[in-house]
Phi, psi and omega in degrees: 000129175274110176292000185270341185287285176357139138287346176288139164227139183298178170224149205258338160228167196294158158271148163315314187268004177241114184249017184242150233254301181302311176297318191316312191305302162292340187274308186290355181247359174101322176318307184228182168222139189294095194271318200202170179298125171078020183214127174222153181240149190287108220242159186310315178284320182303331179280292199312339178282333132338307153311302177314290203293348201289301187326304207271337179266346190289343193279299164309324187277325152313339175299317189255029172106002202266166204242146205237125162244202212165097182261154181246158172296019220212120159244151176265160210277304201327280198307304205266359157254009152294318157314343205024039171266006211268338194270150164285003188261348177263351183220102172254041196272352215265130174259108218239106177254140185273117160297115180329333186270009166111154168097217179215141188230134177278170135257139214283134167267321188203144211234027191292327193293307182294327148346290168321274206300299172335288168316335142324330184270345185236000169251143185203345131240183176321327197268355166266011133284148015258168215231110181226108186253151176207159172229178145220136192195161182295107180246136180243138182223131197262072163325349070168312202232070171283132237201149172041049166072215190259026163277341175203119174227157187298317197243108180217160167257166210217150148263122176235134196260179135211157182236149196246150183222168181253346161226179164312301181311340169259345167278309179315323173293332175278341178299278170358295195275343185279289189349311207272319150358283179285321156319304184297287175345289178298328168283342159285332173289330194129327205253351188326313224269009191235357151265146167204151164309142201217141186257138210238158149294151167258036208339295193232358186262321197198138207307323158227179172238171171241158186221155185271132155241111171276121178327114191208131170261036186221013174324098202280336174248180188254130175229164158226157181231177176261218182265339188254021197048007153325263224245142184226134194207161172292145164315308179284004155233040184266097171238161159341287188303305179303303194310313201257015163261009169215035176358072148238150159268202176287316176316327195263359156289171182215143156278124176205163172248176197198161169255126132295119187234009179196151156229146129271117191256100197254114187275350155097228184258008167339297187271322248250291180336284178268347170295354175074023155302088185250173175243169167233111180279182190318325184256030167060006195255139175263142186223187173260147211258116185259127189248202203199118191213149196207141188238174152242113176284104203269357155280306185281347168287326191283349171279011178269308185318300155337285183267033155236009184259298219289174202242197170309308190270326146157239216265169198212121173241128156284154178344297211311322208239339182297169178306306172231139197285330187233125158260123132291096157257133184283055197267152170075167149337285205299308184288353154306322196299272113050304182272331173295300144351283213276005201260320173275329165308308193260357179319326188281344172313338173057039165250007198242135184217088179265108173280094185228059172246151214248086198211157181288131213323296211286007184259331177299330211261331212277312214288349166258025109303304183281333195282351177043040161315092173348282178253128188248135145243139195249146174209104190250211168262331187278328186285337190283349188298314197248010175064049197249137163206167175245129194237135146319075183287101206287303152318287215272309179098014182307120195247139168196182192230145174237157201257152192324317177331300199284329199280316178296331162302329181289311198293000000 
């Protein structure tokens, strides 16, 4: 990308109406746009980066065999009023439109039903098990308080799995592989050694769930861990009855805040029960399909990523999610020339986010530092003297200079 191309322009101060650190940040670097309260929209760096992470979970999650749909957003009322999830006083998240021809259509907050309801037409024995389908798509929740940027929005994206099994014992083993999944997950974003699994309420399905939590300090829940972080749990099952079932006390706890960024669930027959997803086992017998369902929330990991990287000077991406692996900055004729050369040979790698707009050094130097591009390399007329250019580390801030040779090698 040629920044004299772009219609995105930074911006020098935050908006007004924004107080969470990830959006101020993003809006002012070009990423995203402000549409509404609790709703934003995605500017060219901002999807890509989006994209990155979308990237690193579609691979893990293909890895362990799971299958990618795309369910629409429009829902229909039956499935979830088998369910009795479908009135707003038992879910009230839900944003709900009348069809001119009369009735009601939801926007999906969550997809366990159609999911479900789908999955009829295609599990019918034991041997079309287990079953692991996932999306990642736009889900909407009617927030009472939309709050902290894109860590909580009315319109966000979300990966949502689901697993379908023929027994307990197998859905335990598909649990296993996301757990390990998701470990990988995180640690490829950038945020793994600052998540850790968290004991969750199970509500109504199972005595707990587990949840992702990143160590954060804007952080919305309260967890506590122990000293070597085994064990970790949400505030709201920090009890008697918990405690001494992951034997520990209160003492030996520490209170912090942390973002949720994953969940996991095992719903048992919750959904499979009354929407009616049955099998036929080895005996001929009909049974019920015991399921599993685990989400990412992919809009709020990149606003955790925002506030736990970024600096004084603006937004800090690790490699794995930025948009672009190299900013070029240009100074001077020569170093124009030069940069320009090495932008058009490599351009089609599509790594390169070359500032070759005819704007003054300090304004080139403050917008990459906001824009938190991993690596800035600067090519001026003075670093072109010994053939030379100076590169940037954007995490570290390590600054050194390499001769043009190695930099077209890296590329």
């Amino acid at each position: 990308m040629r920044l004299s191309k772009t219609f995105v322009k930074t911006l020098r101060e935050a908006p007004k109406d924004e107080t969470a650190k990830n959006a101020q940040l993003l809006i002012r670097a070009g990423y995203i746009h402000k549409e509404m309260a609790g709703v934003y929209s995605y500017l060219p760096l901002g999807l890509r980066t989006i994209e990155n992470i979308k990237k690193i979970i579609r691979e893990e999650l293909n890895g362990i065999g799971a299958e990618e749909i795309q369910m629409t957003v429009l829902q229909n009322p039956k499935p979830w009023e088998l369910t009795d999830r479908w009135d707003i006083k038992k879910m009230d998240v839900w944003f709900k439109t009348e069809l001119s021809s009369g009735g009601e259509l939801g926007l999906g907050p969550t997809h366990e039903e159609p999911t479900t309801s789908m999955l009829k037409e295609y599990i019918k024995s034991y041997r079309d098990l287990p079953v692991l389908v996932y999306q990642i798509q736009t889900k909407f929740r009617n927030e009472l308080r939309a709050k902290s940027g894109i860590l909580r929005t009315r319109e966000f994206l979300m990966k949502d799995l689901y697993s379908f099994s023929a027994t307990e014992e197998e859905h335990k083993k598909i649990y296993a592989e996301v757990e390990k999944a998701y470990e990988r997950i995180y640690d490829r974003l950038g945020i793994g050694k600052d998540t850790f699994e968290t004991f969750a309420s199970g509500g109504v399905f199972s005595k707990y769930s587990h949840e992702y939590q990143t160590i954060l300090p804007a952080g919305e829940d309260t967890i506590y861990h122990n000293k070597d972080m085994s064990v970790v749990l949400n505030k709201e099952v920090l009890e008697p009855e918990v405690l001494e079932d992951l034997g520990v006390s209160k003492e030996e706890l520490t209170e912090t805040t942390a973002s949720e960024v994953g969940n996991i669930f095992t719903l048992k027959y919750k959904y499979s029960e009354p929407l009616g997803l049955k099998y036929q086992d080895k005996d001929g017998e009909q049974r019920t399909v015991f399921m599993g369902c685990y989400g990412i929330g992919v809009s709020r990991v990149l606003g955790v990523i925002v506030e736990k990287f970024a600096d004084e000077k603006g937004l800090v991406f690790p490699e794995t999610v930025a948009p672009y692996k190299y900013h070029f900055v240009a100074i001077g004729e020569k170093g124009m020339e030069k940069a320009n050369e090495i932008y058009e040979k490599f351009k089609m790698k599509d790594e390169i986010l070359f500032d070759d707009r005819d704007v003054r050094f300090g304004e080139k130097m403050k917008d990459a530092e906001l824009m938190g591009i991993p690596t800035r390399v600067l090519i001026s007329d003075r670093t072109l003297e010994s053939d030379e250019v100076e590169i940037c580390d954007r995490m570290t801030g390590n600054i050194k200079r390499i001769s043009i040779d190695k930099l077209i090698a890296s590329l």
